[in-house]
Backbone as a printed PyTorch tensor [residue, N CA C, xyz], in Angstrom:
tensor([[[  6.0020,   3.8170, -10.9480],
         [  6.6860,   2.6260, -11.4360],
         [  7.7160,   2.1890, -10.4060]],

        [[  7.9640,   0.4910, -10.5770],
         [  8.8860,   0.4870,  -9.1990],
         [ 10.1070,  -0.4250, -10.6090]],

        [[ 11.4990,   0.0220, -10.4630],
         [ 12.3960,  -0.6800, -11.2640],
         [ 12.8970,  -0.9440, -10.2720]],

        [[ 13.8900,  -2.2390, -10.6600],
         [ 14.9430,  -2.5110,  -9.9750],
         [ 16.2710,  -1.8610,  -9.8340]],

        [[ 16.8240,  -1.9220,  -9.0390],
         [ 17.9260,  -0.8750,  -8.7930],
         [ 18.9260,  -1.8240,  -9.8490]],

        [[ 19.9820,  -0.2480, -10.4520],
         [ 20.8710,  -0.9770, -11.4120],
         [ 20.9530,  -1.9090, -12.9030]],

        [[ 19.1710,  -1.7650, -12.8170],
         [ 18.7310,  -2.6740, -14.1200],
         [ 17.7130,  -2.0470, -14.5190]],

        [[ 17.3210,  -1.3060, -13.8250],
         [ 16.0110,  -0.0520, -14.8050],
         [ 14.8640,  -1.3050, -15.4260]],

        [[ 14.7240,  -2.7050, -14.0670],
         [ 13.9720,  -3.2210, -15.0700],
         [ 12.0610,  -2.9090, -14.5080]],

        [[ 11.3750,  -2.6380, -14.9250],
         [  9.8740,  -2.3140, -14.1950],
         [  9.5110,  -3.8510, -13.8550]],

        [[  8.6720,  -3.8420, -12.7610],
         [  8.6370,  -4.6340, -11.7440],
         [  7.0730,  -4.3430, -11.2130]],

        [[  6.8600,  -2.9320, -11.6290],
         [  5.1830,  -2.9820, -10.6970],
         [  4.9040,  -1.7940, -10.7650]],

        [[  4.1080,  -1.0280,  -9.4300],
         [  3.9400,   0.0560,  -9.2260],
         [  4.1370,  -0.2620,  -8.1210]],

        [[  4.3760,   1.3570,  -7.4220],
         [  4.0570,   1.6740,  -6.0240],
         [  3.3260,   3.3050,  -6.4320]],

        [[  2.6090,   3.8000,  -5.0880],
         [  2.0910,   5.0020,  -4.7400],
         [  0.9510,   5.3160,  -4.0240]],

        [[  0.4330,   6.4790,  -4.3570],
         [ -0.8650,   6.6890,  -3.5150],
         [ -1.8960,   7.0730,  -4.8960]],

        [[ -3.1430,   7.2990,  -4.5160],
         [ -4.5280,   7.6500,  -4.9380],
         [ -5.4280,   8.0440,  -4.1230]],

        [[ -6.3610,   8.9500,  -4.5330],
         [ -7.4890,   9.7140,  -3.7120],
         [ -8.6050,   9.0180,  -3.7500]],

        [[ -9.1280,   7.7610,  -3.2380],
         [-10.6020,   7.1400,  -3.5930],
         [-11.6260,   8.2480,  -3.6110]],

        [[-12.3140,   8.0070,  -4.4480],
         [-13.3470,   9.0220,  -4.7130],
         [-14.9160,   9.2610,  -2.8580]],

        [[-14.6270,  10.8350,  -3.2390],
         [-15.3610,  10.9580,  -1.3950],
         [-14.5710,  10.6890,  -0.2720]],

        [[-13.0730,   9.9700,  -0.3420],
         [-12.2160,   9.8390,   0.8050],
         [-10.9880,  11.5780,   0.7420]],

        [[-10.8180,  11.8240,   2.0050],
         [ -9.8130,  12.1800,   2.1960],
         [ -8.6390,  12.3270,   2.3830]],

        [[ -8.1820,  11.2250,   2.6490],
         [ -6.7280,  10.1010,   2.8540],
         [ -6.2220,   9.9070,   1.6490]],

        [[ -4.6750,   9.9520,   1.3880],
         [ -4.1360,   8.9900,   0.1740],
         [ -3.8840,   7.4240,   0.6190]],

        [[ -4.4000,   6.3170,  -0.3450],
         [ -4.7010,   5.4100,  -0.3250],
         [ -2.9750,   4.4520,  -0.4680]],

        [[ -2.5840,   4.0950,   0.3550],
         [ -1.4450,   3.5330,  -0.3080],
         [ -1.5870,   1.9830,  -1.3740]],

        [[ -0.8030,   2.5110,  -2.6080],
         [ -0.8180,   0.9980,  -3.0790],
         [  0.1140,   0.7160,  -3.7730]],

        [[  0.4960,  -0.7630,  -3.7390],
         [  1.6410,  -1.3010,  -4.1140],
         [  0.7660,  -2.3550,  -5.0230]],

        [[  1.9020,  -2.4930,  -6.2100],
         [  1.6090,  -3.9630,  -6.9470],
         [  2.5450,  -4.2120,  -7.7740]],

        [[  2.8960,  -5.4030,  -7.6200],
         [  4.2020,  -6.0270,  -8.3700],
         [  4.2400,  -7.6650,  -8.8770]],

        [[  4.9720,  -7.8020,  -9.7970],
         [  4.8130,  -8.8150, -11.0370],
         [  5.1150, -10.0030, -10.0260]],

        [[  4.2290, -10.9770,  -9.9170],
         [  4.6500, -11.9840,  -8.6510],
         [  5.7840, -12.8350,  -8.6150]],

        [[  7.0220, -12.4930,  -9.6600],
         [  8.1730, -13.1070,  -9.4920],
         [  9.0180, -12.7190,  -8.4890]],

        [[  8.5840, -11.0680,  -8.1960],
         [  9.5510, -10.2260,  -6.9970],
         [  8.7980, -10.2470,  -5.5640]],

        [[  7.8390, -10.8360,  -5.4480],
         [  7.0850, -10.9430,  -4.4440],
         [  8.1570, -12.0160,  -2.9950]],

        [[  8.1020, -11.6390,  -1.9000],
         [  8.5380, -12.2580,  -0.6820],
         [ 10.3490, -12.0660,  -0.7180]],

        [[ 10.0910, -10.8440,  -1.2440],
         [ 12.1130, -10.3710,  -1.4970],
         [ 11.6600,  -9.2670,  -0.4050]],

        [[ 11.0450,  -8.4960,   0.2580],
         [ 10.7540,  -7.3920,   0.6360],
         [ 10.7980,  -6.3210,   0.3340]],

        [[ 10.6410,  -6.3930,  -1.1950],
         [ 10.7630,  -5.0370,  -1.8390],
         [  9.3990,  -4.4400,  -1.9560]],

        [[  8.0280,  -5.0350,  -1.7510],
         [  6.8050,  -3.9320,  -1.3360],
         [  7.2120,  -3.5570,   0.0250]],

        [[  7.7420,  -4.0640,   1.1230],
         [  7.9130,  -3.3990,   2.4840],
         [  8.5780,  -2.3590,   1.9980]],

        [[  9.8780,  -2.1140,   1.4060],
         [ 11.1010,  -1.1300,   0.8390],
         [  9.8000,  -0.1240,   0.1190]],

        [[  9.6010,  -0.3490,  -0.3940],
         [  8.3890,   0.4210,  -1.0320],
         [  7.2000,   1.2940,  -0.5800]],

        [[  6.7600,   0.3380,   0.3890],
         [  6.3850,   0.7060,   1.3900],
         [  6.5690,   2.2820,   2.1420]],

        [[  7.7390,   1.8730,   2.5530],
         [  8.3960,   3.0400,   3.6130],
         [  9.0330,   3.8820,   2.9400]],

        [[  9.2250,   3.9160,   1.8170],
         [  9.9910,   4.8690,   0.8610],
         [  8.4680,   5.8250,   0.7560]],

        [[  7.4600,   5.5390,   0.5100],
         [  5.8650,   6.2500,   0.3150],
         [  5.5220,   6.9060,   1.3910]],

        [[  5.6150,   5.7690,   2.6470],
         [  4.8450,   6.7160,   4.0600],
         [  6.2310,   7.5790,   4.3130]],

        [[  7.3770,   7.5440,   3.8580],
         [  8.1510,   9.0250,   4.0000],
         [  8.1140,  10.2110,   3.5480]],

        [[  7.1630,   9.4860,   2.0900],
         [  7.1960,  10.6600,   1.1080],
         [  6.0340,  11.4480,   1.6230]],

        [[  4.9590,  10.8250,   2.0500],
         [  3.3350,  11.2830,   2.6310],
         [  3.7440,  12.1290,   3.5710]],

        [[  4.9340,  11.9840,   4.5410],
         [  5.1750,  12.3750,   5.9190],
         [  5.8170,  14.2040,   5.6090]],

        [[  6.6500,  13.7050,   4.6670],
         [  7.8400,  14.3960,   4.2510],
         [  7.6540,  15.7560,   3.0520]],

        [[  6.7640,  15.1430,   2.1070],
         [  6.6100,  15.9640,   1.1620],
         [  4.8340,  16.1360,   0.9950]],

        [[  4.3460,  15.2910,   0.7410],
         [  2.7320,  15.7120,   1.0450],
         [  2.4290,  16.2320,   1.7990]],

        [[  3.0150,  16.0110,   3.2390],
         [  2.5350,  15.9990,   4.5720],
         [  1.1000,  16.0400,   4.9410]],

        [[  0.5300,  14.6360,   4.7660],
         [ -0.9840,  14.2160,   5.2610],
         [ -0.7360,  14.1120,   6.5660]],

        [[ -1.9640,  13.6640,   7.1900],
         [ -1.8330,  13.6240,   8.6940],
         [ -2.0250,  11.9720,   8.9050]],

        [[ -2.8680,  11.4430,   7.7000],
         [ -2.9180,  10.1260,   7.7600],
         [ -2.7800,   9.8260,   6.1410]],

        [[ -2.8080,   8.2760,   6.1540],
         [ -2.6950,   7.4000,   4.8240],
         [ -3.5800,   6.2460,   5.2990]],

        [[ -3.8740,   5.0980,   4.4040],
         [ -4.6740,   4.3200,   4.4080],
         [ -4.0610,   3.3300,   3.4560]],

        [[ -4.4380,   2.2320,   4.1320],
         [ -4.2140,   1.3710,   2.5490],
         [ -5.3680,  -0.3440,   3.1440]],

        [[ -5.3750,  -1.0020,   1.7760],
         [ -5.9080,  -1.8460,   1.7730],
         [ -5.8610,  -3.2270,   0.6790]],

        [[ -6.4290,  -4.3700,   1.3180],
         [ -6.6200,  -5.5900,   0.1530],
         [ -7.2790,  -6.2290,   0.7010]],

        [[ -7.9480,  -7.5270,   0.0440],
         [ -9.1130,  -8.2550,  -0.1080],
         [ -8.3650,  -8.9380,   0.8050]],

        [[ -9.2440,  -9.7050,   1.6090],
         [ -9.3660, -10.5220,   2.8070],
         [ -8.1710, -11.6430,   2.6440]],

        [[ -8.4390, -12.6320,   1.4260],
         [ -7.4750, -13.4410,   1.1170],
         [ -6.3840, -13.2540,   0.5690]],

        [[ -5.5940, -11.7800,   0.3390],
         [ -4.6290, -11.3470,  -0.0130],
         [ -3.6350, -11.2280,   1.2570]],

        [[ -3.0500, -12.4580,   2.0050],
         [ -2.8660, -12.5080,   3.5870],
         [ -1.4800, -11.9900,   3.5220]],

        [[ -0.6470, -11.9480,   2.2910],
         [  0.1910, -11.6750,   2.5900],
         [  0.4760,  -9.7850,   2.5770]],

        [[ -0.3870,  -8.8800,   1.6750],
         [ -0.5500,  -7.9550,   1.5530],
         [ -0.9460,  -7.1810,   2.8410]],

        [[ -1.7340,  -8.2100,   3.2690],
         [ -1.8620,  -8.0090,   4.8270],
         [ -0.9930,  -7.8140,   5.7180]],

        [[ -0.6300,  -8.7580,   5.7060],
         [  0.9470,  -8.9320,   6.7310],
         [  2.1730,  -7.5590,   6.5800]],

        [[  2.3730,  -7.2800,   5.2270],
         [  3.0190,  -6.0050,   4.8910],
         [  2.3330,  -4.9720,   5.7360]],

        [[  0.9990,  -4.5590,   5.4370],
         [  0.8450,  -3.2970,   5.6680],
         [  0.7250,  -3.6390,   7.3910]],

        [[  0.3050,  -4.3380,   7.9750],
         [  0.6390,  -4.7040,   9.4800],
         [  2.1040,  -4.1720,   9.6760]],

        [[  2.7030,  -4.8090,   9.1670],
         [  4.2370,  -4.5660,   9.5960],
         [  4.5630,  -3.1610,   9.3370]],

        [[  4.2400,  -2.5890,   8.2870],
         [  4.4550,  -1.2800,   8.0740],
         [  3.8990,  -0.2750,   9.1960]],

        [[  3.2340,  -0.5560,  10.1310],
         [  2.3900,   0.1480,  11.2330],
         [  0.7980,   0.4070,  10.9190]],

        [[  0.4840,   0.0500,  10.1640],
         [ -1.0300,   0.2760,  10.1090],
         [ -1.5560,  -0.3480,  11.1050]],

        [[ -2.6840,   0.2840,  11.0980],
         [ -3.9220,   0.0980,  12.2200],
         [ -5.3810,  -0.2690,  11.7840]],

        [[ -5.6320,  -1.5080,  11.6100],
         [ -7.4270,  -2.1680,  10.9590],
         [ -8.1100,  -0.9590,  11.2710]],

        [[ -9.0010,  -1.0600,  10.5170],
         [ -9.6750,   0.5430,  10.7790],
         [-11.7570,   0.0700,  10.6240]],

        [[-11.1650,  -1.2640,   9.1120],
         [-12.6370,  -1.5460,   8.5290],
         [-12.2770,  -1.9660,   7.3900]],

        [[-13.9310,  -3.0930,   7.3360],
         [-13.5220,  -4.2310,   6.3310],
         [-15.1600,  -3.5660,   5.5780]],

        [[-14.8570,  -3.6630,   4.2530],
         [-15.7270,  -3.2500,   3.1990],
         [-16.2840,  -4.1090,   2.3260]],

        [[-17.0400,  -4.1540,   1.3350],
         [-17.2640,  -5.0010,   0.3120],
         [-16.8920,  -4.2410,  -0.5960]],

        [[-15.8250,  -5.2510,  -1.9360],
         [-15.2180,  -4.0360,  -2.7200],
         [-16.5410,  -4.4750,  -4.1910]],

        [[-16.2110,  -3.4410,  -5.2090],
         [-17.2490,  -3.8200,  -5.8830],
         [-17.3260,  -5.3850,  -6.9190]],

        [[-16.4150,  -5.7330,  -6.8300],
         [-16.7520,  -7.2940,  -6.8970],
         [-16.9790,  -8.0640,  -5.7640]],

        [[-17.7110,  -7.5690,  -4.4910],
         [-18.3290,  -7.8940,  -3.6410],
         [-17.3030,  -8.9900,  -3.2410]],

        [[-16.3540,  -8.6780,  -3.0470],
         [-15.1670,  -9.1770,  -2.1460],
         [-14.8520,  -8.3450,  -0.3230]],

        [[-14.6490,  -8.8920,   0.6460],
         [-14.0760,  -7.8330,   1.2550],
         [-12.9330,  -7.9310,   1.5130]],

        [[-12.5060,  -6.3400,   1.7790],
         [-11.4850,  -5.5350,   1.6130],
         [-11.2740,  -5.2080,   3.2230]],

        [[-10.1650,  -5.6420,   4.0270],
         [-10.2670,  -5.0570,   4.9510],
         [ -8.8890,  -3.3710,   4.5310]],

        [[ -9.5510,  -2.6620,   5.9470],
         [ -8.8650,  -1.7500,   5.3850],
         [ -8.2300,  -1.0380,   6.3240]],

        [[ -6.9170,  -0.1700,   6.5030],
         [ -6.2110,   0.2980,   7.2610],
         [ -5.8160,   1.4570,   7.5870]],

        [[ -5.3300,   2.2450,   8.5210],
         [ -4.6590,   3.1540,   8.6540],
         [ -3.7690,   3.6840,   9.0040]],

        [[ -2.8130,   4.4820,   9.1420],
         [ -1.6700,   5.2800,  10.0460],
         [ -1.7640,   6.5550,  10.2200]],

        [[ -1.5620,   7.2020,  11.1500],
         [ -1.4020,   8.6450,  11.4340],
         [  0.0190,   8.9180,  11.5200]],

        [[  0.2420,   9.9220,  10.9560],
         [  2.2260,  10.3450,  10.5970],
         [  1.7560,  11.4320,  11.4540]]])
């Protein structure tokens, strides 16, 4: 769950998941589109790949969104990911998809 600081109000999620047959935790963020372009998925963001680094300790993470999700894009760019591969998700959308090595 992601609250806002000082107001305990829920706002979204953040975290990871194991896609089924992958090895990587998947990073994902999602939040109610009123808090969107405040930079609180970036904050979110980096609060996760610390935790992956720090307390999981993976060697990599991954994350991803559908092609026209440009701004979701732009986050995980900025966050350091690296295009890795674009998929068809099962509503036959594609998904491009990313990575980082910690």
């Amino acid at each position: 769950a992601v609250d806002l600081k000082n107001e305990g109000k829920f706002i979204g999620f953040a975290g990871f998941f194991l896609p089924e047959g992958k090895s990587d935790p998947e990073l994902m963020i999602a939040l109610d589109d009123q808090f969107w372009h405040q930079g609180l998925a970036t904050e979110a963001g980096k609060a996760l790949i610390e935790f992956a680094q720090n307390t999981l300790k993976v060697p990599r993470i991954t994350a991803g969104a559908d092609q026209g999700n440009i701004y979701s894009l732009q986050m995980i760019r900025r966050l350091g990911f690296v295009f890795e591969k674009t998929e068809l998700s099962p509503a036959n959308l594609p998904v491009d998809y990313y990575y980082l090595e910690l």
